[in-house]
C-alpha positions in Angstrom: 0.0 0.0 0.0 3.0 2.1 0.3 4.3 2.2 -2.6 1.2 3.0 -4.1 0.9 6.0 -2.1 4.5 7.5 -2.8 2.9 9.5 -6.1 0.5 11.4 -4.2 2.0 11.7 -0.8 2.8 15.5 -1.2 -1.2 15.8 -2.3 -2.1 14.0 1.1 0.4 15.8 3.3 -1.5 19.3 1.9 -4.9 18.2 2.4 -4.3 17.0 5.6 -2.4 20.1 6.9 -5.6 21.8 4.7 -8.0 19.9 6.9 -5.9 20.5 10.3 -6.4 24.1 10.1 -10.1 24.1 8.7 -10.7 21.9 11.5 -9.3 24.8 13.9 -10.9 27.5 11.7 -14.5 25.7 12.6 -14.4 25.2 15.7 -12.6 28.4 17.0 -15.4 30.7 15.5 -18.7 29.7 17.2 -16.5 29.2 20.7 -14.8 32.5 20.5 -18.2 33.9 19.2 -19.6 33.1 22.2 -17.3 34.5 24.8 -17.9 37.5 22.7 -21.4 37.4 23.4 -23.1 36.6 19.4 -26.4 35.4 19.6 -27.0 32.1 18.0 -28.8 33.8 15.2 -25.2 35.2 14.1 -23.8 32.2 14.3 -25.9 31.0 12.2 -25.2 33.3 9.5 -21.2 32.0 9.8 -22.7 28.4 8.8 -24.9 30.0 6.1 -22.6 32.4 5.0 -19.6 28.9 4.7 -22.5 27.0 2.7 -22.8 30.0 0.2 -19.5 30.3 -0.4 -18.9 26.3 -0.2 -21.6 26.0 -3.2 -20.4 29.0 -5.2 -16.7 27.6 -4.8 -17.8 24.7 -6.4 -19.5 26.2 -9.5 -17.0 28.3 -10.3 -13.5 27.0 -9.0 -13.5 24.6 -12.3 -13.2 28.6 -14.7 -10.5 29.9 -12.7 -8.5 26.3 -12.8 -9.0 26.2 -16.8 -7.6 30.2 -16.9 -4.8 29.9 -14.7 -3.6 26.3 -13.7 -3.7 24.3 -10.8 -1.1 25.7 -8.9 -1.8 29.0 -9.1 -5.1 28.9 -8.0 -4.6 26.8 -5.1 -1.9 29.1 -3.8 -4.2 32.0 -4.3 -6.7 30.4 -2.5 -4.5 28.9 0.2 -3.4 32.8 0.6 -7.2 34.2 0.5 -8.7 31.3 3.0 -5.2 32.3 5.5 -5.9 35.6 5.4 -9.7 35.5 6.3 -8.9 33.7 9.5 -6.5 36.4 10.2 -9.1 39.4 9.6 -11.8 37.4 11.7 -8.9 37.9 14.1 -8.7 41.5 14.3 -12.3 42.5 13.5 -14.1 40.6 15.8 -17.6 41.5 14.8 -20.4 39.4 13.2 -20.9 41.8 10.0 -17.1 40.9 9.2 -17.3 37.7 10.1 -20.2 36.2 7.6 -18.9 37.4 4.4 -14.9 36.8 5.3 -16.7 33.2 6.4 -18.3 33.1 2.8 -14.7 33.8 1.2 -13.0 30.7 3.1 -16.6 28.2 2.0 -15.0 29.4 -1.3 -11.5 28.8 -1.1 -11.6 25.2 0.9 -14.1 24.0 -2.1 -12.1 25.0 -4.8 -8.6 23.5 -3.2 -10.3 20.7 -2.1 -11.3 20.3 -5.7 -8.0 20.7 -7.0 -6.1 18.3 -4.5 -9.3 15.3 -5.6 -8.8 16.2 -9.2 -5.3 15.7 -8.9 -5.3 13.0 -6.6 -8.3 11.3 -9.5 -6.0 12.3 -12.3 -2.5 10.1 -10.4 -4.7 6.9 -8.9 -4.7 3.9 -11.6 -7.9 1.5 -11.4 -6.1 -0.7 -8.8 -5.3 2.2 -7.0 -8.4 4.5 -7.1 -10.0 2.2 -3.9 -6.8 2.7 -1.7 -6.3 6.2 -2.4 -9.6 6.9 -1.6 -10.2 5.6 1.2 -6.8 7.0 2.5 -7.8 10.5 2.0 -11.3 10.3 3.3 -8.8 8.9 6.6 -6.8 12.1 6.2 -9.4 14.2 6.0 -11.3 12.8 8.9 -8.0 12.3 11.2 -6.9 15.9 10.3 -10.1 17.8 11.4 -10.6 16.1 14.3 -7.2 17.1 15.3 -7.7 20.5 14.5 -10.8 20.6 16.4 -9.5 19.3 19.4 -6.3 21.1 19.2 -8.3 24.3 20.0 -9.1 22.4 23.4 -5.5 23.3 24.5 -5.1 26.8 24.9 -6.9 30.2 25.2 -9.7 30.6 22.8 -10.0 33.9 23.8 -7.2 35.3 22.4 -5.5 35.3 18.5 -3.6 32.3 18.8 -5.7 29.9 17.3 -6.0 32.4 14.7 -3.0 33.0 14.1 -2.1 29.2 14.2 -4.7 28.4 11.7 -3.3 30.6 9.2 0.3 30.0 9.2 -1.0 26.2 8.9 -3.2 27.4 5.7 0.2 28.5 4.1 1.9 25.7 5.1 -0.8 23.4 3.3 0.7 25.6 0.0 4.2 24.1 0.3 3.8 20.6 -1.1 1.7 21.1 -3.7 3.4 24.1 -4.7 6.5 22.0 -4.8 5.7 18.6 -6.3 6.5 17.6 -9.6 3.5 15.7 -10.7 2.1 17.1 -14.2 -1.3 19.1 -13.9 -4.4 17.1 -14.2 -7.2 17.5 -16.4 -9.4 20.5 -16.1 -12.0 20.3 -12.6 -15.1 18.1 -13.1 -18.0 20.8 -13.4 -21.7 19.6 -13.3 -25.1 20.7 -14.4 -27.9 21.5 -12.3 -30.9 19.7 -13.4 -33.3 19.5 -10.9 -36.3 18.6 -12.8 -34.0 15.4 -14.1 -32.9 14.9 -10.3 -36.4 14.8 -9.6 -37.7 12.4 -11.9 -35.0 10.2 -11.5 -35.4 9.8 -7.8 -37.6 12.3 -5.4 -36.4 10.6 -2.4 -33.5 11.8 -2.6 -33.4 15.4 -3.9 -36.2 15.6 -0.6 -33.7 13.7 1.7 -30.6 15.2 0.7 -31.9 18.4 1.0 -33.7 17.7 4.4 -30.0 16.1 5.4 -28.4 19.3 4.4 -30.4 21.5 6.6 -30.1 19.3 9.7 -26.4 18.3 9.1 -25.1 21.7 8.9 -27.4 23.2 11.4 -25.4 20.6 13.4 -22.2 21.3 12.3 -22.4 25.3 12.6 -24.1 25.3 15.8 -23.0 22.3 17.6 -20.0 24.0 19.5 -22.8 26.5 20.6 -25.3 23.9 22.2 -22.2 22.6 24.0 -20.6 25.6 25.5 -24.8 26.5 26.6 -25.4 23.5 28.5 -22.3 24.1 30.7 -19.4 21.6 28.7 -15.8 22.3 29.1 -13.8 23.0 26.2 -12.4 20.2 25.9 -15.9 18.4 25.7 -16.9 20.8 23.6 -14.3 20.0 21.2 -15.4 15.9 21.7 -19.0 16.8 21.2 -18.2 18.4 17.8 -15.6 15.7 16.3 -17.1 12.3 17.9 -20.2 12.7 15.5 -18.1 12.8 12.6 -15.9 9.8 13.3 -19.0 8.0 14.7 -21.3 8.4 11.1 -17.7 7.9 9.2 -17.7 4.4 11.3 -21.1 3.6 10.7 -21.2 3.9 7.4 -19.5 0.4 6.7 -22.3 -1.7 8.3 -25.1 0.8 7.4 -23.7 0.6 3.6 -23.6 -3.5 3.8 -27.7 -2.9 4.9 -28.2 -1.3 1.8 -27.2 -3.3 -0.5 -29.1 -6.5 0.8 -32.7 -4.6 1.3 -34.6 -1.3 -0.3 -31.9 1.3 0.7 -35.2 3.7 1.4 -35.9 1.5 4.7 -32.7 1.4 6.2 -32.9 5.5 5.3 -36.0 5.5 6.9 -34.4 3.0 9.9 -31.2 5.4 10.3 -33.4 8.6 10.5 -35.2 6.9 13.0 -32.0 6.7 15.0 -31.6 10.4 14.4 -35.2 11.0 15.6 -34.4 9.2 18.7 -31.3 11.0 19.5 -32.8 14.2 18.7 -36.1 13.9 21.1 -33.5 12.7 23.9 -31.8 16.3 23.6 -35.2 17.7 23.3 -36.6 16.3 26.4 -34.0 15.2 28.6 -31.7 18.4 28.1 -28.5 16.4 29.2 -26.0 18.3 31.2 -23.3 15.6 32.3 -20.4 15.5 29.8 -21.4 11.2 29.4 -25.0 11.2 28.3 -24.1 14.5 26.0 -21.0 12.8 24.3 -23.1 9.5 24.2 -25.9 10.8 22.4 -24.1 13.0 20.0 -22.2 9.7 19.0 -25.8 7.8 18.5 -27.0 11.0 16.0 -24.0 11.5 14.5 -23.8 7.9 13.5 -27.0 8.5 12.3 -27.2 11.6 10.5 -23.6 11.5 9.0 -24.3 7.9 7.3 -27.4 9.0 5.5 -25.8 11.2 2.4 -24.2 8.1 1.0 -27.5 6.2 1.2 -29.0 8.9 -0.8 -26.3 9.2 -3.3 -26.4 5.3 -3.9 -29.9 5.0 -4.1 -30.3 7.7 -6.7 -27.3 5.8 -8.7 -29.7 2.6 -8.5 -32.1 4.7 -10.7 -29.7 6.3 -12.7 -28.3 6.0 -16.2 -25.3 4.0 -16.6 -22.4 6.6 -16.9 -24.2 9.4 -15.1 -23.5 9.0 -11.6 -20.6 11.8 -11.2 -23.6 14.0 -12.5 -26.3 12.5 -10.4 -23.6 12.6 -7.2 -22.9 16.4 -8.6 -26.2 17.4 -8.4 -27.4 15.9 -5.4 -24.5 17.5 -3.4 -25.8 21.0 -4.9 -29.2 20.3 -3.2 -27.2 19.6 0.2 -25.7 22.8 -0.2 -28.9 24.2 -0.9 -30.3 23.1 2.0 -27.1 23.7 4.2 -27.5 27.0 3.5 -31.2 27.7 5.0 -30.1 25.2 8.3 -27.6 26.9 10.1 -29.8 30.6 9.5 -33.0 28.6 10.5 -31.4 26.8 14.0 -30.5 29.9 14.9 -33.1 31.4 15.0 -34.4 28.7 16.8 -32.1 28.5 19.5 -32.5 32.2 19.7 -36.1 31.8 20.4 -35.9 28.5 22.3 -32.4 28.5 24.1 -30.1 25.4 23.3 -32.7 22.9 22.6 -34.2 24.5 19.3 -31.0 23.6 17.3 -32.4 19.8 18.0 -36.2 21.1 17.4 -35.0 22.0 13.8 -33.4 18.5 13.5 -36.8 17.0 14.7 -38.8 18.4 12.0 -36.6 18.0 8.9 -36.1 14.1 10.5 -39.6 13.5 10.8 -40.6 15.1 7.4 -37.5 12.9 5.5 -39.3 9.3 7.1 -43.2 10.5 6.6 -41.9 11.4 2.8 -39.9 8.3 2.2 -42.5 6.0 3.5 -44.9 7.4 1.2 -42.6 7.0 -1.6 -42.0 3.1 -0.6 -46.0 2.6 -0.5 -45.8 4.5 -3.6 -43.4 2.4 -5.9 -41.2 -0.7 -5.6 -37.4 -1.2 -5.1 -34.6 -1.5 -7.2 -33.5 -5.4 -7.6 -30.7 -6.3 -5.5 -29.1 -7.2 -9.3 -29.3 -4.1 -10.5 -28.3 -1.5 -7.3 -24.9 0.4 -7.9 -21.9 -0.1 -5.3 -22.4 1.6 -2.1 -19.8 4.0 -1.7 -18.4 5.3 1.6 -17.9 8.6 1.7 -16.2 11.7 3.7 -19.2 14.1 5.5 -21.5 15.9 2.3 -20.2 19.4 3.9 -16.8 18.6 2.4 -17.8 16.6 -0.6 -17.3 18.4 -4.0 -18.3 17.0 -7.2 -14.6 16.3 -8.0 -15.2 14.0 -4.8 -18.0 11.6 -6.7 -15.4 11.6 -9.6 -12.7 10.4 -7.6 -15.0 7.8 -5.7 -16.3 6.2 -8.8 -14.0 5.9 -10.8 -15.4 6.9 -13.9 -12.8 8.6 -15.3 -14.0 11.9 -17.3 -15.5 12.3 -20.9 -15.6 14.9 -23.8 -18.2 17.2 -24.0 -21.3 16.0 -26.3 -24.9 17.4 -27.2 -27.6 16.5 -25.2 -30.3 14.2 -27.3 -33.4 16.3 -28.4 -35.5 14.5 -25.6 -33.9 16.2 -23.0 -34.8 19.6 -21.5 -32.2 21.5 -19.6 -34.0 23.2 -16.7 -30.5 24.8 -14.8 -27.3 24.9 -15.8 -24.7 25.9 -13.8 -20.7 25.9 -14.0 -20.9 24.3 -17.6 -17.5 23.7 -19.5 -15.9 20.9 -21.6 -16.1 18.2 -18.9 -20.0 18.9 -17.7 -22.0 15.4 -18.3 -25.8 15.9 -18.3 -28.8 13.2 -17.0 -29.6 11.5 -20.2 -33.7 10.7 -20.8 -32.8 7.4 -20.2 -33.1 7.7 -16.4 -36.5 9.0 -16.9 -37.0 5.6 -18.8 -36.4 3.6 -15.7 -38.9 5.5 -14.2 -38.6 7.1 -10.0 -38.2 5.6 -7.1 
């Protein structure tokens, strides 16, 4: 396995250090927001504002790559992302914080891109599984660490600041100096949502519904924790343990899938979620165990469910369309993780701590009533003809260049779109777009 890593070691090494200081960047905003005194409606806005620039970064990352190269536009963004850390530093006010927050959603999706296109353009078929499931490691490993780094020191002052860009720059270093040839331009997609639609309503509803609760989560998370009286360091736990929890369950919850209708064990795992959610609801934990213990039951919930979503909408789509489907799909998260984190705020504004998990409740129950109607509603996809289920790192980091480097597929020349097929929204179109052919409307939804 070594040796097949020595190509694309320097890529690892600088999305890991990438990762170490976004997980800092993350973390230190809502907890310094609050000794500051920012209502949770603000802190909202720094989630919303992230998922803004997250989407946007992926739309348009791909034109700046094709004018300028690989290189240079990850060091610009590597240089733009370090320096909005640093100005959250000195102006410590929430109308500079949610558009500087909007800048660095940009930046991390387009050098994330760039680092999966080039790690997609190195990997060879035998490879491609390996490499993959390293990174998704990396990635996972180095945000944790970067969130709970901020657990040993003074969030009060600059230094996690301060620490979190000089790590930015350093993510520059081995990318700027490795000697592996450019890839191929970024992998761009098309918004079709009408197509989505057809092709699967269960999951544009679910994976929009995931997006609002995920990232309403993952803004606000740190918030609920410091309310309810946990220490920093808990606070820190309480944040990363969902992650690695849903990343875990994911293997298990994956092998469920493919043996029975991937809707039910959706249906099953937001049912988990539910559970977890009315516990925080009603019980309103204060003791560091029960907190940690339930935020490890809903984040091995809530975490697992994108790649459910993604491979059931594969099931119905049409062969050589999945990085599309996948594309799409993860638009509709963002869309979605965009009105969470505004909306939870609000709510906890209204309701105290417990109306971040009041948001969660209704978008869970909503995403089992729908998906139950939509099982009464049509039959499965045969086991024979389901797509591989394919782990993957959490949606808010997933890019579309993410779903090329999972599957596989490689990428193909641009080509017309046959006359039966209406383009409802395009977005970020260019040479390497791929469109939902009519044929997934042939196999009919759901």
């Amino acid at each position: 396995m070594i040796r097949q890593l020595i190509p694309v070691y320097a890529l690892l090494l600088g999305s890991g250090l990438l990762l170490f200081a976004s997980g800092i960047h993350s973390l230190i905003l809502p907890v310094r927001g609050t000794i500051e005194g920012f209502s949770a409606s603000a802190l909202g806005l720094l989630g919303t504002g992230y998922a803004i620039g997250f989407v946007a970064g992926c739309l348009i990352a791909p034109r700046f790559v094709g004018a300028v190269g690989h290189i240079r536009t990850f060091g610009v963004m590597c240089a733009l992302v370090a320096i909005s850390i640093l100005m959250q530093a000195l102006i410590v006010e929430t109308w500079a914080w949610i558009p500087v927050r909007a800048i660095s959603g940009f930046c991390f999706a387009g050098t994330a891109m760039i680092v999966e296109s080039w790690l997609n353009d190195r990997a060879q078929p035998n490879t491609r599984g390996t490499i993959f499931g390293v990174y998704t490691m990396v990635n996972l490993g180095a945000v944790t660490a970067g969130q709970m780094a901020v657990s040993l020191g003074d969030a009060s002052g600059f230094m996690f600041f301060v620490i979190g860009a000089i790590v930015y720059c350093l993510a520059l270093i081995p990318t700027a100096l490795s000697t592996s040839a450019s890839p191929a331009p970024l992998t761009s997609v098309k918004l079709d949502v009408r197509a989505l639609w057809k092709n699967s309503p269960v999951a544009v509803a679910a994976v929009f519904l995931v997006g609002i609760s995920n990232a309403s989560f993952g803004t606000l998370a740190a918030v609920y924790a410091d309310r309810v009286g946990l220490a920093l360091t808990a606070v820190a736990l309480f944040v990363s343990i969902p992650v690695l929890a849903g990343a875990l369950a994911q293997l298990p919850i994956g092998v469920a899938s493919d043996r029975m209708d991937r809707r039910k064990v959706l249906v099953a795992t937001a049912v988990i979620a539910l559970i977890a959610d009315l516990s925080f609801v009603i019980l309103m934990p204060e003791g560091r165990l029960l907190n940690l213990t339930l935020a490890g039951v809903f984040g091995a919930a809530i975490f697992a469910m994108y790649p459910i979503i993604v491979a059931h909408a594969n099931d119905h789509a049409a062969p050589g369309t999945s990085i599309q489907v996948s594309g799409g799909l993860l638009m509709v998260f963002g869309m979605g993780s965009i009105i969470g984190p505004l909306i939870a705020g609000i709510a906890m504004t209204a309701m105290g701590s417990r109306g971040l998990f009041v948001i969660t409740v209704c978008t869970h129950v909503t995403l089992i009533a729908f998906t139950i109607w939509r099982i009464n509603a049509r039959a499965s996809v045969p086991d024979n003809e389901k797509t591989a289920f394919q782990v993957s790192i959490p949606a808010r980091g997933a890019t579309p260049e993410t779903a090329a480097l999972a599957s596989g597929e490689g990428r193909t020349e641009a080509f017309e779109p046959p006359p039966d097929v209406e383009i409802v929204g395009n977005f970020g179109t260019d040479n390497n777009s791929r469109i939902i052919s009519a044929e997934s409307e042939k196999r009919g939804s759901e």
